[in-house]
N, C-alpha and C positions, 0 to 999 in steps of 0.2 A: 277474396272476391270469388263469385259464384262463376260456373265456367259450361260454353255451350262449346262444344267439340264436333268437327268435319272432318271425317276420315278420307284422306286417297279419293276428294272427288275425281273423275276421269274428266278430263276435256282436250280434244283435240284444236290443236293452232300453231301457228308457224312464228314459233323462237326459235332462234340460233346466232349461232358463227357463220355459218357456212348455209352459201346459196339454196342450197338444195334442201336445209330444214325451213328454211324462212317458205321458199316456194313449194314445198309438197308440204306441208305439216310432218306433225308426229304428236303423240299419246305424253302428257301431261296427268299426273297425279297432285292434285292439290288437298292440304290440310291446315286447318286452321284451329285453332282456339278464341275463343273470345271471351273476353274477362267485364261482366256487369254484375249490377244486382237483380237478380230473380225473385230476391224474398216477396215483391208483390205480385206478381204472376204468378208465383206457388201458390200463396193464401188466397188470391180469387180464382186461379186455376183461366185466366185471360191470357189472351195470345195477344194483345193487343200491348198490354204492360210488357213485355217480351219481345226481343228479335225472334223475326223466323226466319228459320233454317235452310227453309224453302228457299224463303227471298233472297239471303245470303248466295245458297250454291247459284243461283240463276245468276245472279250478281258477280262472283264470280268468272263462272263460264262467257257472260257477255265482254268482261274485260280481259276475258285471256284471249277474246276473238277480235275486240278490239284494234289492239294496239300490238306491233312487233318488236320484237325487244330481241338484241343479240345475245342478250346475258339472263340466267336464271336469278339473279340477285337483280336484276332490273325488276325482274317480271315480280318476285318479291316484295320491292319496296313498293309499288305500285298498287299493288291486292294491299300492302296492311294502310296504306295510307286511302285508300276506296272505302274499305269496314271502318278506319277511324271516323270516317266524315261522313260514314252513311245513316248513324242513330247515335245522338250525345250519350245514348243511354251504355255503350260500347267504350271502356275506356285503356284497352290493352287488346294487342292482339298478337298473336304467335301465327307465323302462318312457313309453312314447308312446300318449297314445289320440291316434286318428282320427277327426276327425266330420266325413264327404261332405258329406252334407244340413244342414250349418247355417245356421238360416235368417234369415238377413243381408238379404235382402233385393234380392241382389248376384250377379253371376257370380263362384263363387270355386270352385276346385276342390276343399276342403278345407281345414278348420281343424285344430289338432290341438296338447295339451300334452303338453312332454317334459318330465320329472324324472328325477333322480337321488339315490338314497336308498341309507346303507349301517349297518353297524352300527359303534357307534364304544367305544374300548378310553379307560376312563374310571376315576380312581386319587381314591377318594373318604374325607378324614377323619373321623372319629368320635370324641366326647368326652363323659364325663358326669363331673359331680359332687355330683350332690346326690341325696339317695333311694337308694332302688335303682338304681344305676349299670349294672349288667352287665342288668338290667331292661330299664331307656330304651335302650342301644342293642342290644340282641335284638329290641327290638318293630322298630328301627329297621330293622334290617338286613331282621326280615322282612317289613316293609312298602315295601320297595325289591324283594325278591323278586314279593310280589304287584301292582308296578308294570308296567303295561300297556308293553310296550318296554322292559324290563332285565330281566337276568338280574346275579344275583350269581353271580361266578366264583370267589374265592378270598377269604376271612378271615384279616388276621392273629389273630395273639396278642394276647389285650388286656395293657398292662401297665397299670402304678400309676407316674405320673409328677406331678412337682412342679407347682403352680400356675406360669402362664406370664403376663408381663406385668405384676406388682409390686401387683396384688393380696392381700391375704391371705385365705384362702379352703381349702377342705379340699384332698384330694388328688384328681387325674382319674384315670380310666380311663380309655386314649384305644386307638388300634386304627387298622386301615388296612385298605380294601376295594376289590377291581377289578373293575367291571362293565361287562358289554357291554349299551350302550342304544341306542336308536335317537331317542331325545329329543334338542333342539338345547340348549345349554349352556345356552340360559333357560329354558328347559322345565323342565331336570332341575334348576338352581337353585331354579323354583317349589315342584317337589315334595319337594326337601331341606325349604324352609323350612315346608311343611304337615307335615311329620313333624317338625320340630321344636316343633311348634306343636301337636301330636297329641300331646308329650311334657310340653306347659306351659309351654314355654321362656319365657321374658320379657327385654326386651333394653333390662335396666337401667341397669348397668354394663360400658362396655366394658372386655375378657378378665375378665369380672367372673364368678360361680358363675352354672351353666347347669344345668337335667337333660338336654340336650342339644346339642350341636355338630357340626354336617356340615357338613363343607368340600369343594369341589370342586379336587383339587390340580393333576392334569392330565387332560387330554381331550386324547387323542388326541398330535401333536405341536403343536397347535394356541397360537399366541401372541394373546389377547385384550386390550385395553388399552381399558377404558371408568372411567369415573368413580367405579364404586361397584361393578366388576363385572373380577377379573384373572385369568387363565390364562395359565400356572400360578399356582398359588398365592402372593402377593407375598411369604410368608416363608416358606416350607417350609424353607428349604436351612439358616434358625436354630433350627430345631424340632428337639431329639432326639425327641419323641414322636411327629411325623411320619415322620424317616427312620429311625429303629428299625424299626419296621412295614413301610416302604414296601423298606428292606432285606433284611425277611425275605422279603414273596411279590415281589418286583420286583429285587434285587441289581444285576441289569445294565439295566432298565428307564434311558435317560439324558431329563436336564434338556434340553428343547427349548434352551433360552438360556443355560444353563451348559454344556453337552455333555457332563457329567459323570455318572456313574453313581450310582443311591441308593446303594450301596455306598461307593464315591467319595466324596459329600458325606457321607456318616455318619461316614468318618475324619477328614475335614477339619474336620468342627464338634468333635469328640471330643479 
């Protein structure tokens, strides 16, 4: 990915610990990276296809005067998460603050926090069966919309698929949604489970009747293996109600650990 680089902008503003950096300022050094594609603003040579640099360090500077922050890793997450949301066209950022004067007590020439922040391509399940079905997950989806870091991209089809897992129980409604977040995979687990929870959900019976179910199927190509927490999803590939969906907006999207395409596995279960 093509890369527009900020060296050591200066800007003065009052971070700190301690009263006396919050109340008098001190000299900040900020540097960033930003990761798009340029190939159309090199071949028409438009600043318009392109972030400007301009816009950026202003942008910057207004949010280092903004807002006070004790911690240089606040002031941090707060600058890559401002560039992520400033232009879709922006889909990683590295950003370094600098602080000369930190007062350590000590000869140091400079402290300073680097991070790195991107936006991440994220394949999310949905299921209702009880009530208003196409209700619980419409509230749902648009409360992933108005989540602070996601953007919903694409909607399947809902269909009407048989109860899963040898309950007896009415029919679901299930569906399949891809979102660009910037949340970490617990993050975004949290606030599945508050919108489930926003829904009434109760977790009675396990694959037992829900008014809602969101699943986190894949993040990214990302393999996670914790005790109560899997990515990919540990049974998608037995799910027609999963890969129906995830075949229609994803076909050739592949299984990090299968290699296989939703398309792929929707023949193979079938």
């Amino acid at each position: 990915m093509d890369q527009i680089k900020i060296k050591d902008l200066e800007v003065y503003a009052n971070h700190g610990v301690f009263p006396e950096e919050t109340r008098l300022g001190q000299k900040f050094l900020v540097s960033c990276v930003l990761y798009l594609n340029t190939r159309k603003a090199g071949k028409l040579d438009s600043l318009e296809e392109s972030v400007n640099y301009g816009t950026i360090c202003q942008l910057i500077t207004e949010q280092m005067k903004k807002k006070t922050f004790q911690l240089i890793e606040a002031v941090a997450e707060h600058l890559a998460e401002v560039l992520l949301t400033f232009d879709e066209r922006i889909r990683q950022v590295d950003v370094e603050i600098k602080k000369p004067w930190a007062p350590i007590g000590l000869p140091v020439d400079m402290v300073s926090v680097a991070i790195s922040r991107s936006w991440h391509e994220v394949y999310v399940a949905f299921g209702s069966n009880i009530g208003d079905k196409k209700q619980y997950i419409e509230h749902a989806l648009e409360g992933l919309r108005q989540t602070e870091g996601c953007r919903v991209e694409k909607v399947s089809e809902f269909i009407i698929t048989e109860p899963y897992g040898g309950v007896e129980q009415d029919e679901f409604l299930n569906g399949v949604c891809r979102i660009r977040t910037l949340l970490t995979p617990e993050e975004l687990l949290t606030r599945l489970h508050e919108l489930e929870q926003e829904a009434g959900r109760e977790r009675l019976i396990h694959w037992g009747p829900r008014t809602l179910d969101l699943d986190i199927l894949l993040y990214d190509d990302w393999v996670i293996e914790e005790d109560d927490f899997c990515i990919p999803h540990v049974d998608m590939q037995n799910r027609r109600f999963v890969l129906e969906p995830m075949a229609e907006i994803a076909p050739y999207k592949r299984h990090p650990i299968y290699g296989k395409t939703m398309k792929e596995m929707l023949a193979d279960l079938k």
